[in-house]
MDTraj code that builds the backbone (N, CA, C; nanometers):
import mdtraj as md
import numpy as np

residues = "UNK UNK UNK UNK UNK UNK UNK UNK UNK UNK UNK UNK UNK UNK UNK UNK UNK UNK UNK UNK UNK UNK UNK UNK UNK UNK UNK UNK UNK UNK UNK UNK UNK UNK UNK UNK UNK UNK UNK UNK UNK UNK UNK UNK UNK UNK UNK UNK UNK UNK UNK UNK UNK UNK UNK UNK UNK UNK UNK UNK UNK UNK UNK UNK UNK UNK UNK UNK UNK UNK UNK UNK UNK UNK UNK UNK UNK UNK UNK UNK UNK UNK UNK UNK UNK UNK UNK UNK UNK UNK UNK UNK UNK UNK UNK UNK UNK UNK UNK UNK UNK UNK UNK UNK UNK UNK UNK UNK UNK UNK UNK UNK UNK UNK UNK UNK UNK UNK UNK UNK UNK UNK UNK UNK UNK UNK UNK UNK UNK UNK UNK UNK UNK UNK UNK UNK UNK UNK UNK UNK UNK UNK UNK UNK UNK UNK UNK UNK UNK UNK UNK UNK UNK UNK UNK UNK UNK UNK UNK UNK UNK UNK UNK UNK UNK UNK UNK UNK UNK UNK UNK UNK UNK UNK UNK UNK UNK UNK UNK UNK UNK".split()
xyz = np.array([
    [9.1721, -2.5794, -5.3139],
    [9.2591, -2.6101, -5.2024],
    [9.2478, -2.7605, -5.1739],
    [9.3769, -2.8167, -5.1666],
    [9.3272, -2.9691, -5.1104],
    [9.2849, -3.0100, -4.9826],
    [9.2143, -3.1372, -4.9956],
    [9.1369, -3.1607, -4.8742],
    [9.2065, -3.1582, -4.7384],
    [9.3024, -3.1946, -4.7288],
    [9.4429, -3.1940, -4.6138],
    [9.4744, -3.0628, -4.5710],
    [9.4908, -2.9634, -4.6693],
    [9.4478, -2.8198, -4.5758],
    [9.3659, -2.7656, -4.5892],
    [9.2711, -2.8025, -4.6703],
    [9.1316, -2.7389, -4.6139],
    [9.0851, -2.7579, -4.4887],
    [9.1126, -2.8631, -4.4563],
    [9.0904, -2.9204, -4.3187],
    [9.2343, -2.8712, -4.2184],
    [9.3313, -2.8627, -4.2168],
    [9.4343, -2.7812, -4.1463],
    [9.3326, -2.6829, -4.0867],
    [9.3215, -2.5742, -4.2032],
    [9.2540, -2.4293, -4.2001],
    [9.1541, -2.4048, -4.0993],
    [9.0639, -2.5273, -4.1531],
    [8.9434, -2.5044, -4.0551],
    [8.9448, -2.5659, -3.9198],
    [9.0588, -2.6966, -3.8565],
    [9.0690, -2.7134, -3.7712],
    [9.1438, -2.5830, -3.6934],
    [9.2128, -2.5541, -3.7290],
    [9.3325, -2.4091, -3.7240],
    [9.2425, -2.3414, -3.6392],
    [9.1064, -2.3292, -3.7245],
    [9.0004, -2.2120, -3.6744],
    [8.9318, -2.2436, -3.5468],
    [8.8628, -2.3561, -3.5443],
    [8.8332, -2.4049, -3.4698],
    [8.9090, -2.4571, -3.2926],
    [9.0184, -2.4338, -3.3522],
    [9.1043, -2.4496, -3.2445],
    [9.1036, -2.2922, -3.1752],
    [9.1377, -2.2212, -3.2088],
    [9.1604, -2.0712, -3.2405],
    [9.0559, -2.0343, -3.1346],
    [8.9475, -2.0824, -3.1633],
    [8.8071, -2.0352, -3.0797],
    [8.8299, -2.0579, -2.9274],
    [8.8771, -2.2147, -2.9021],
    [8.9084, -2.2621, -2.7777],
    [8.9887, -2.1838, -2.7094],
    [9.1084, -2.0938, -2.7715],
    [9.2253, -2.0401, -2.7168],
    [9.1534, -1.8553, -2.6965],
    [9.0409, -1.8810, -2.7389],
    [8.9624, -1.7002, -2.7355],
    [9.0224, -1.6432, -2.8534],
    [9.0805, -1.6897, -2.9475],
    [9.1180, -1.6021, -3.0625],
    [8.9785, -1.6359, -3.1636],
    [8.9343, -1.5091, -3.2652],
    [8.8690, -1.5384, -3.3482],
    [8.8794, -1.6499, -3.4543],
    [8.7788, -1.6961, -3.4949],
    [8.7802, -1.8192, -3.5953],
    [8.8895, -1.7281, -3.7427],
    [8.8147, -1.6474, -3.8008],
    [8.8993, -1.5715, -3.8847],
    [9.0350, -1.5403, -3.8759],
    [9.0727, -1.5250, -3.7302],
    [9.2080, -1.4707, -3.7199],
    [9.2821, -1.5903, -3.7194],
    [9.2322, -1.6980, -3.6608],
    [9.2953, -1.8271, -3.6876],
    [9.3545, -1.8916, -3.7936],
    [9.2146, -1.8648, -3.8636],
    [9.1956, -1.9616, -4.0033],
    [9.3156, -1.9053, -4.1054],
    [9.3054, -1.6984, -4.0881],
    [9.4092, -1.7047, -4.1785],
    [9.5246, -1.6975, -4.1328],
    [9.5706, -1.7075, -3.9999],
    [9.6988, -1.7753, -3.9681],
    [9.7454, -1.8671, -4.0232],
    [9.6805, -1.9361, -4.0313],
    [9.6951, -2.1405, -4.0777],
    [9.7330, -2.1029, -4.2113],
    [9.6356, -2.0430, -4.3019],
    [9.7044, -2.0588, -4.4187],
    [9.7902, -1.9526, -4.4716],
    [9.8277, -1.8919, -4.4139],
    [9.9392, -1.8310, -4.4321],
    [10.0565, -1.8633, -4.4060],
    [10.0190, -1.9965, -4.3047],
    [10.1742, -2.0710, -4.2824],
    [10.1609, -2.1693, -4.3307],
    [10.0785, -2.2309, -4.4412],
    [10.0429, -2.3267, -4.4596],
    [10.0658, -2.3216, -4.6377],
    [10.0503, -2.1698, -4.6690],
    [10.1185, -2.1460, -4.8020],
    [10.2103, -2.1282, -4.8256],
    [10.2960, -2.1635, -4.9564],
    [10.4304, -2.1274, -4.9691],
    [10.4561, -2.0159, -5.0296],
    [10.3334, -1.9047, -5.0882],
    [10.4005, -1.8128, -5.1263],
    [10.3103, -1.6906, -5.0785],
    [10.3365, -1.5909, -5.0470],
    [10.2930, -1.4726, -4.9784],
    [10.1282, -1.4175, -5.0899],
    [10.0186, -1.4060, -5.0002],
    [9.9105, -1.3632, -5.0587],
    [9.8796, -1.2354, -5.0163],
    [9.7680, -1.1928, -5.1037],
    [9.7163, -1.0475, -5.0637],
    [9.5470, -1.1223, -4.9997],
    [9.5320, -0.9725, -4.8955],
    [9.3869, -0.9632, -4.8529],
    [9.2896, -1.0076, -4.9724],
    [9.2909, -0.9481, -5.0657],
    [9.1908, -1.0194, -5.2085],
    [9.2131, -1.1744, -5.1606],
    [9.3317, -1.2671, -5.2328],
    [9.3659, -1.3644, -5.2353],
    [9.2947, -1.4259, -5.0919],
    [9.3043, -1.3788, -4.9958],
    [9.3007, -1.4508, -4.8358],
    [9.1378, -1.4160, -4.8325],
    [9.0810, -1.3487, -4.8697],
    [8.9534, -1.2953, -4.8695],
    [8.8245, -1.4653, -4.9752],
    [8.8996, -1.4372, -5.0904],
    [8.8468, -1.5508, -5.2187],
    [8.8610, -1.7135, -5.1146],
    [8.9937, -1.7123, -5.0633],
    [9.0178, -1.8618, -5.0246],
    [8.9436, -1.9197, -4.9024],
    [8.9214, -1.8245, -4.8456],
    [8.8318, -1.8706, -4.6905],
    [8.6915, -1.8345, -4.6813],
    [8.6606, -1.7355, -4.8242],
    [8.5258, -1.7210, -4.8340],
    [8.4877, -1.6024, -4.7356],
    [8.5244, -1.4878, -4.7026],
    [8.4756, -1.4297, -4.5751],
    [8.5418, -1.2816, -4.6349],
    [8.4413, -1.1874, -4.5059],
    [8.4182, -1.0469, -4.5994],
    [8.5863, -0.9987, -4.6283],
    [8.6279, -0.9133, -4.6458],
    [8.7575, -0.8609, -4.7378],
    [8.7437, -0.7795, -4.5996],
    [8.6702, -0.6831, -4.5123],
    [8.7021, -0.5975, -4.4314],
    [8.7672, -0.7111, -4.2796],
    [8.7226, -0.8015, -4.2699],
    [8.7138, -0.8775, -4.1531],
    [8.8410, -0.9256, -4.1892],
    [8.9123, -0.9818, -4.2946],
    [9.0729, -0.9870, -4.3422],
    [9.1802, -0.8651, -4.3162],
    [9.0983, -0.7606, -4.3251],
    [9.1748, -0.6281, -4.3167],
    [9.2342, -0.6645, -4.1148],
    [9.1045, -0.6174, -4.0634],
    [9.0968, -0.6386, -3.9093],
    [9.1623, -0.7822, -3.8721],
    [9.2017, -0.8871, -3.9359],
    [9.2483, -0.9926, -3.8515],
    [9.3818, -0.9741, -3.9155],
    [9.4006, -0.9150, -4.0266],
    [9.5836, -0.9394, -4.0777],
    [9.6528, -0.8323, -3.9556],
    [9.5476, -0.7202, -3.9141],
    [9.6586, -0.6405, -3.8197],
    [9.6373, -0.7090, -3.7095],
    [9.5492, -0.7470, -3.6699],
    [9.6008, -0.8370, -3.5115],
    [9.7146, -0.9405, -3.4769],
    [9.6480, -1.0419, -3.6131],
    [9.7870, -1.1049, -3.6327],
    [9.9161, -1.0772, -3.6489],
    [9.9215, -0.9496, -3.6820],
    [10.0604, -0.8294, -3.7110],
    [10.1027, -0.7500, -3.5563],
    [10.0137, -0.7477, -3.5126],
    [10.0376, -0.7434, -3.3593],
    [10.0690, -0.8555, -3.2853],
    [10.0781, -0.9821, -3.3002],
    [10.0962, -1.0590, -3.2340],
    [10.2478, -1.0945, -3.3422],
    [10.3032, -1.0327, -3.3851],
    [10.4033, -1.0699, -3.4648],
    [10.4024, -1.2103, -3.5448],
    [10.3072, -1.2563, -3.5715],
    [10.3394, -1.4030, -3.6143],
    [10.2828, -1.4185, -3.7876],
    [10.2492, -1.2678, -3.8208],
    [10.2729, -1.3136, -3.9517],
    [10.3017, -1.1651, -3.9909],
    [10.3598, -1.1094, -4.1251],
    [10.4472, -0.9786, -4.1891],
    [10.4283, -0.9580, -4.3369],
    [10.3971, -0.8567, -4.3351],
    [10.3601, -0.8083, -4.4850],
    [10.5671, -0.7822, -4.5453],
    [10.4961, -0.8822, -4.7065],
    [10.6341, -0.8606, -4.7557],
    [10.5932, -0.8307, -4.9142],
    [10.6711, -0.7867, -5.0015],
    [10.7135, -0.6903, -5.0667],
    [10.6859, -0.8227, -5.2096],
    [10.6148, -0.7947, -5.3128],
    [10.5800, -0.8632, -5.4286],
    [10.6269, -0.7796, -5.5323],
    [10.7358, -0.8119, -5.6077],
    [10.7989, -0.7381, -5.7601],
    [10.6700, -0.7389, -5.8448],
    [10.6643, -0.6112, -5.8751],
    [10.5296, -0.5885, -5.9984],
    [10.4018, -0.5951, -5.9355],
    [10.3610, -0.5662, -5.7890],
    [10.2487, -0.5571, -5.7419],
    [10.2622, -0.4686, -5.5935],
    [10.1459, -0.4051, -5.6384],
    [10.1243, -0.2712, -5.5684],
    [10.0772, -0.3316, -5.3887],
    [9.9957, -0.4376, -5.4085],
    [9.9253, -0.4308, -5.3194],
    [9.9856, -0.4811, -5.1849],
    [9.9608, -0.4876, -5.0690],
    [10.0061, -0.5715, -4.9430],
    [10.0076, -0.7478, -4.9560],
    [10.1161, -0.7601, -4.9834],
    [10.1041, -0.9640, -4.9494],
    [10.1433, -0.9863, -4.7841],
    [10.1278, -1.0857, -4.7791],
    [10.1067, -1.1271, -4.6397],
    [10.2156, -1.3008, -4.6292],
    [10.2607, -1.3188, -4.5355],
    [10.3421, -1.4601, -4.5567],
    [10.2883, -1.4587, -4.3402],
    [10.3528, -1.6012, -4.3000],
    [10.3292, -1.6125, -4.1718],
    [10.4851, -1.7012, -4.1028],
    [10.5263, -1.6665, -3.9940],
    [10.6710, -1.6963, -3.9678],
    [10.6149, -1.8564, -3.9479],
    [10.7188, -1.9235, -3.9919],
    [10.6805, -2.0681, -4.0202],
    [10.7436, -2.1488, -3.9043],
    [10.8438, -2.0548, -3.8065],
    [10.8950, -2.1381, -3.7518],
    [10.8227, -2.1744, -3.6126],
    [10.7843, -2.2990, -3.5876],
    [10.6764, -2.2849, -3.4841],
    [10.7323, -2.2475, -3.3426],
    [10.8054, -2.2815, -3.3393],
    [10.9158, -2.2148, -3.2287],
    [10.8922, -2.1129, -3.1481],
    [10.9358, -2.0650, -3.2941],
    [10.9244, -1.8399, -3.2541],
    [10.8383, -1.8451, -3.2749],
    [10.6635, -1.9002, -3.3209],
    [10.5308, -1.8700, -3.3530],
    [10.4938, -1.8985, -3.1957],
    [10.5351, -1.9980, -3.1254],
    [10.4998, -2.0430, -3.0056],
    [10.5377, -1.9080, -2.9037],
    [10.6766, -1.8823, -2.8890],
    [10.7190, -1.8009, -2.8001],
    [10.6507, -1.7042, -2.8300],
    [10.6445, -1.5717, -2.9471],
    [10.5248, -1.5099, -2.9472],
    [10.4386, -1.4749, -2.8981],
    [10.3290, -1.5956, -2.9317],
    [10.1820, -1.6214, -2.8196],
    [10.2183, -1.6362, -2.6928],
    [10.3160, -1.7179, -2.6835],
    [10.3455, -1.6572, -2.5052],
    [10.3510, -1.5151, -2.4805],
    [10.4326, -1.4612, -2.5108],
    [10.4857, -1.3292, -2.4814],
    [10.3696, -1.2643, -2.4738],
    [10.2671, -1.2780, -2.5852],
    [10.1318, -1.1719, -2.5976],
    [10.0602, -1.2266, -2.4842],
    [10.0667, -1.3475, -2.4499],
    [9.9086, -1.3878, -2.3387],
    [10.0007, -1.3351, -2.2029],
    [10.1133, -1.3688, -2.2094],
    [10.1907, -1.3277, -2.0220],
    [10.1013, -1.1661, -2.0732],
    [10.1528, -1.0774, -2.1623],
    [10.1646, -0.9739, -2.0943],
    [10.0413, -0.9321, -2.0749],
    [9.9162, -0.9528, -2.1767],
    [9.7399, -0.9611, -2.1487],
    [9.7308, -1.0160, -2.0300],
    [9.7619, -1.1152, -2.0274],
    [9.7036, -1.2126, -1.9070],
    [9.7863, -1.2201, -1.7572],
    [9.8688, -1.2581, -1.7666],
    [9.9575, -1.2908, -1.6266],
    [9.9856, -1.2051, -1.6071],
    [10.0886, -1.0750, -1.6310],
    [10.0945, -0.9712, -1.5553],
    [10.0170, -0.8770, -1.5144],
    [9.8622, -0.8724, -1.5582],
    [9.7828, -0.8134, -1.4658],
    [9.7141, -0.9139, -1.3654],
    [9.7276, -1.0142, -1.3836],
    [9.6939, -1.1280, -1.2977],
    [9.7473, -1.1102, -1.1650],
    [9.8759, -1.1105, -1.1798],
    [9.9895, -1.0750, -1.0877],
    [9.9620, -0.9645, -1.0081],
    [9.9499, -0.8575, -1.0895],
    [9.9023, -0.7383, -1.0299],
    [9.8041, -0.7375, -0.9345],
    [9.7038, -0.7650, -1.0024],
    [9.5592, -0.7700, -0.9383],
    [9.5618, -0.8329, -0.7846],
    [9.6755, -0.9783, -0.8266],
    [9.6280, -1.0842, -0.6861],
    [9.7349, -1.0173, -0.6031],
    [9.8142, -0.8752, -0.6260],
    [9.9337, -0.8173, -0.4990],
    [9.8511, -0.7315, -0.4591],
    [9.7431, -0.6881, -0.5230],
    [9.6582, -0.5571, -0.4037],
    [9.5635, -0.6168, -0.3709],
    [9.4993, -0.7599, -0.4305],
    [9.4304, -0.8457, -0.3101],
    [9.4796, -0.8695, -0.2227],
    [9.6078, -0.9283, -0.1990],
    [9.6671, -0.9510, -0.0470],
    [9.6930, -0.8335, 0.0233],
    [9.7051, -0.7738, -0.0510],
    [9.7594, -0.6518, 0.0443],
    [9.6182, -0.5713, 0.1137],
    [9.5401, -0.5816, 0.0429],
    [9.3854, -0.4909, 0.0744],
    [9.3576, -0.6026, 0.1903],
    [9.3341, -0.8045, 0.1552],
    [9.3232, -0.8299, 0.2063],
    [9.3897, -0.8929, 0.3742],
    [9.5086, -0.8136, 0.3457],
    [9.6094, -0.8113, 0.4984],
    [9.5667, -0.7543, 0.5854],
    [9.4591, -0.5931, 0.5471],
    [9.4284, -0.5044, 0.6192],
    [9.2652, -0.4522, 0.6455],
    [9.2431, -0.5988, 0.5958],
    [9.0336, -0.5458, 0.6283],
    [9.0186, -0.7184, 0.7129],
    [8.9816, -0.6766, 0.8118],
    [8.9608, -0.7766, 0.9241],
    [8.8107, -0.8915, 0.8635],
    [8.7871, -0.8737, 0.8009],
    [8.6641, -0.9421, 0.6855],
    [8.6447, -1.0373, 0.6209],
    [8.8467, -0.9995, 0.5720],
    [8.8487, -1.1242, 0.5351],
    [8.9519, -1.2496, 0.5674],
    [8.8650, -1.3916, 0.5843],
    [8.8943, -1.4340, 0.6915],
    [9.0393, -1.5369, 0.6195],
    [9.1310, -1.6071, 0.7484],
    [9.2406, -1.6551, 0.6976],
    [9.2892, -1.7793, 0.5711],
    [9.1251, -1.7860, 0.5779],
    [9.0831, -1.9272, 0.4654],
    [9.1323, -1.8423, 0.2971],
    [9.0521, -1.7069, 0.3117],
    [9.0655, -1.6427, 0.1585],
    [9.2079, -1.5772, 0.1694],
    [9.2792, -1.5234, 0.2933],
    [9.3992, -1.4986, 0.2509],
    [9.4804, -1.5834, 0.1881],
    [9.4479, -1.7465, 0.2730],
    [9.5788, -1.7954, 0.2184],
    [9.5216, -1.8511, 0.0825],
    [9.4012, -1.8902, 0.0558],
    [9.4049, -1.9003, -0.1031],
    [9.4362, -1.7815, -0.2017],
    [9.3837, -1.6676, -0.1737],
    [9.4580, -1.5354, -0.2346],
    [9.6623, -1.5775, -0.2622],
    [9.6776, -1.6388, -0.1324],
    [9.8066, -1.6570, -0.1366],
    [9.8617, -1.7556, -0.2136],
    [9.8049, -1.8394, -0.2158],
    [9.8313, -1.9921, -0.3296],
    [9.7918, -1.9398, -0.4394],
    [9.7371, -1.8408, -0.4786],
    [9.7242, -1.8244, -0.6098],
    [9.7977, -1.7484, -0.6704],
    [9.8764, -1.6864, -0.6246],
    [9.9509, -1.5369, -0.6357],
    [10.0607, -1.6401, -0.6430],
    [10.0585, -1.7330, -0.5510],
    [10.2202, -1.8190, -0.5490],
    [10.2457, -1.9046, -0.6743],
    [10.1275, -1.9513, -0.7115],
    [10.1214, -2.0404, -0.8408],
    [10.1133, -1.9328, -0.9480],
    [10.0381, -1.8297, -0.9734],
    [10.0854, -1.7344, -1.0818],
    [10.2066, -1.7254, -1.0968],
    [10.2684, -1.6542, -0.9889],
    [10.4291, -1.6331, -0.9548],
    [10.5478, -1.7128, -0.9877],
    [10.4603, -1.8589, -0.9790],
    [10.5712, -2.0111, -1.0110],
    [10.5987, -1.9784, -1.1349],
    [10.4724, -2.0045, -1.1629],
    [10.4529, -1.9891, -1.3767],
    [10.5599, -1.8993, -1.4243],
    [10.5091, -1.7484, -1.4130],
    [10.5946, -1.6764, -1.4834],
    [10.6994, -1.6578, -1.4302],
    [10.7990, -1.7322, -1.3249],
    [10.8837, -1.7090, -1.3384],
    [10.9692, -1.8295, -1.4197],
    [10.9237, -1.9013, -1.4091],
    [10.9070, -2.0245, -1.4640],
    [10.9237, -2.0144, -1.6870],
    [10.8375, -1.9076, -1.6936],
    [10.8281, -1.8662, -1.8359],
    [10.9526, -1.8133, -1.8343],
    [10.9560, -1.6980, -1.8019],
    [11.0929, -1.6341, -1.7604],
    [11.2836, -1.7487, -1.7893],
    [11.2345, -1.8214, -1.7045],
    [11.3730, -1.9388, -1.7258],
    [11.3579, -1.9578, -1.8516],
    [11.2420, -2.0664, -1.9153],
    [11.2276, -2.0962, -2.0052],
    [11.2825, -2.0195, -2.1440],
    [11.2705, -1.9266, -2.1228],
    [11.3052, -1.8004, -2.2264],
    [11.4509, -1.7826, -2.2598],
    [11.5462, -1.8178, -2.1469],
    [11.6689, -1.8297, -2.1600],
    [11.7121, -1.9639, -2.2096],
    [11.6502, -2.0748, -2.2609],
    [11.7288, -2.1771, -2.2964],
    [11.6549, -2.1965, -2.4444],
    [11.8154, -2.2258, -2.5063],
    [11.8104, -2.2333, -2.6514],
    [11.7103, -2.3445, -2.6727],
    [11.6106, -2.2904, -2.7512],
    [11.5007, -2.4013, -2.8494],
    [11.5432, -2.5163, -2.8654],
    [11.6588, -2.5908, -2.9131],
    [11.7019, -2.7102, -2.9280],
    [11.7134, -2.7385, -2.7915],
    [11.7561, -2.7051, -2.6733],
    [11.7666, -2.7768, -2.5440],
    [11.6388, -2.8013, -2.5223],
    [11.5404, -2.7256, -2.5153],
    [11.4212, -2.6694, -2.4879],
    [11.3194, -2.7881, -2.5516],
    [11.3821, -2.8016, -2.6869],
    [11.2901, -2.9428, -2.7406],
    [11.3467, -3.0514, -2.7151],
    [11.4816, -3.0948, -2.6757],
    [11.5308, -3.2315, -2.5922],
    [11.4613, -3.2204, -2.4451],
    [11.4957, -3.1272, -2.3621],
    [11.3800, -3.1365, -2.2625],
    [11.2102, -3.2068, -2.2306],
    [11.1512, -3.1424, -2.3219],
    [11.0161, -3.1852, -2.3680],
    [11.0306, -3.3244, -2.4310],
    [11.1130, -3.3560, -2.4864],
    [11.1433, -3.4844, -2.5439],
    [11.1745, -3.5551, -2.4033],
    [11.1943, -3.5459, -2.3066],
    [11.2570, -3.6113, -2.2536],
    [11.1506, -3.6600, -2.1680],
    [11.0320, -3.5810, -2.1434],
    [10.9313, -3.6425, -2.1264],
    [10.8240, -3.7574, -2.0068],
    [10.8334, -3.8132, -2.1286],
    [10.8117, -3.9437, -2.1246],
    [10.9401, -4.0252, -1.9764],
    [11.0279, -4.0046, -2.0171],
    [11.1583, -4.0461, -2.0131],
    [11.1637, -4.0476, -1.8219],
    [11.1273, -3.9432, -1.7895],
    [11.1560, -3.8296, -1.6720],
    [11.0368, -3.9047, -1.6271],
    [10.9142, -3.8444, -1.6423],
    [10.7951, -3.9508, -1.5882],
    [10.8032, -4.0697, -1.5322],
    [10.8231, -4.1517, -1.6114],
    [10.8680, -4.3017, -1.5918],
    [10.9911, -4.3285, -1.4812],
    [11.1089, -4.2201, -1.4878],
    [11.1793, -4.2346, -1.3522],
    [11.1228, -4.2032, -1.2393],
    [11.0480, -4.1267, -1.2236],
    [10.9846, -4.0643, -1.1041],
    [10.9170, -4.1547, -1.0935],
    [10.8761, -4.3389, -1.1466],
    [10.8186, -4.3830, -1.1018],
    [10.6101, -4.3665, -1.1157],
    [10.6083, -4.2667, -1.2114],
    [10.4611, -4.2102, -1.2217],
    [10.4256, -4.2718, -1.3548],
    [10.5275, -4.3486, -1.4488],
    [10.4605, -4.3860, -1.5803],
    [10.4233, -4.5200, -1.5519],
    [10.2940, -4.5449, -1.6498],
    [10.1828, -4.6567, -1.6445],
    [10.1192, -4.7123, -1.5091],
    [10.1231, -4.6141, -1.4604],
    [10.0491, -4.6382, -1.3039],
    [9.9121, -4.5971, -1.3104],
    [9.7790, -4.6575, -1.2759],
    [9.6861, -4.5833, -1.2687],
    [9.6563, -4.5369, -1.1691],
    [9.6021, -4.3980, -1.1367],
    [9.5940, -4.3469, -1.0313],
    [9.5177, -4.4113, -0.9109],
    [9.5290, -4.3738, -0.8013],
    [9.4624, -4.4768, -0.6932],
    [9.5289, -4.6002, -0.6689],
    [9.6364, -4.6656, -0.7412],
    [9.6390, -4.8096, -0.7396],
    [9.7937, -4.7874, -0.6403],
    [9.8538, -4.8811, -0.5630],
    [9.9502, -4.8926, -0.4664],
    [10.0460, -4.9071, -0.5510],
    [10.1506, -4.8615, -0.5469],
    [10.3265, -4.9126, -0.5959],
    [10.3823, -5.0376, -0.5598],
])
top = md.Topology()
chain = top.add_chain()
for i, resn in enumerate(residues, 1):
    res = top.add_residue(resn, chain, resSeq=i)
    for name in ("N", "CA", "C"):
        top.add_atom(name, md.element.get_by_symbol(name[0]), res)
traj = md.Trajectory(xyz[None], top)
């Protein structure tokens, strides 16, 4: 493998860790989008060095998170594996999987805190209203994801492009903080 994705791979992994995903499940993400032609568990097993069962267990997670798909090899029996390349839809994806792990029980959780805490005299108006700022800032977010979801990827990346752009009108670019206007 050359040195440029060997190093992809293992940064891939390493990154992977930060985000709570396994190093393995990472690593063979990366090179599965990082190859151009569809491998088998053997193949993905030899290239990253790591047991053949622990490939088994990370190709279906990753298959649960839709971001990579077993496809079909003329003259071979076995499962190949390819990874959707478009980072786009690889991005939206991982959203979709962490909102619904993460934020919507988040959500959940912080509506029967307020509500439990509306009705036990205990707790005092300091933790309601942070209960409440937090539920409000969850709430921003995903609805916030939500919009986001409706605008075509190309707007979506002129937006983000724009950046910089937007910053600097608001008057907030190359300012260091603390210092007067």
């Amino acid at each position: 493998m050359p040195a440029a994705i060997r190093r992809f791979v293992l940064q891939w992994g390493d990154m992977g860790t930060q985000w709570g995903v396994n190093r393995s499940v990472a690593q063979i993400h990366a090179l599965l989008y990082i190859t151009e032609k569809p491998l088998n568990a053997e193949q993905i097993a030899d290239t990253l060095g790591i047991a053949r069962s622990n490939v088994s267990t990370s190709i279906k997670e990753l298959q649960t998170w839709r971001i990579i798909h077993r496809v079909p090899v003329p003259g071979d029996r076995r499962d190949h594996f390819t990874a959707e390349t478009d980072i786009w839809e690889v991005a939206m994806r991982i959203a979709a999987g962490r909102k619904q792990r993460e934020i919507d029980p988040a959500l959940a959780t912080l509506e029967i805190c307020l509500s439990e805490a509306a009705a036990d005299p205990r707790v005092s108006e300091v933790q309601r209203d942070r209960l409440r700022a937090m539920h409000d800032f969850t709430g921003t977010m995903d609805r916030w994801y939500g919009q986001m979801l409706k605008v075509p990827t190309a707007t979506l990346m002129r937006i983000i492009k724009m950046g910089d752009r937007v910053v600097g009108l608001l008057g907030f670019g190359g300012k260091s903080k603390g210092k007067a206007a």
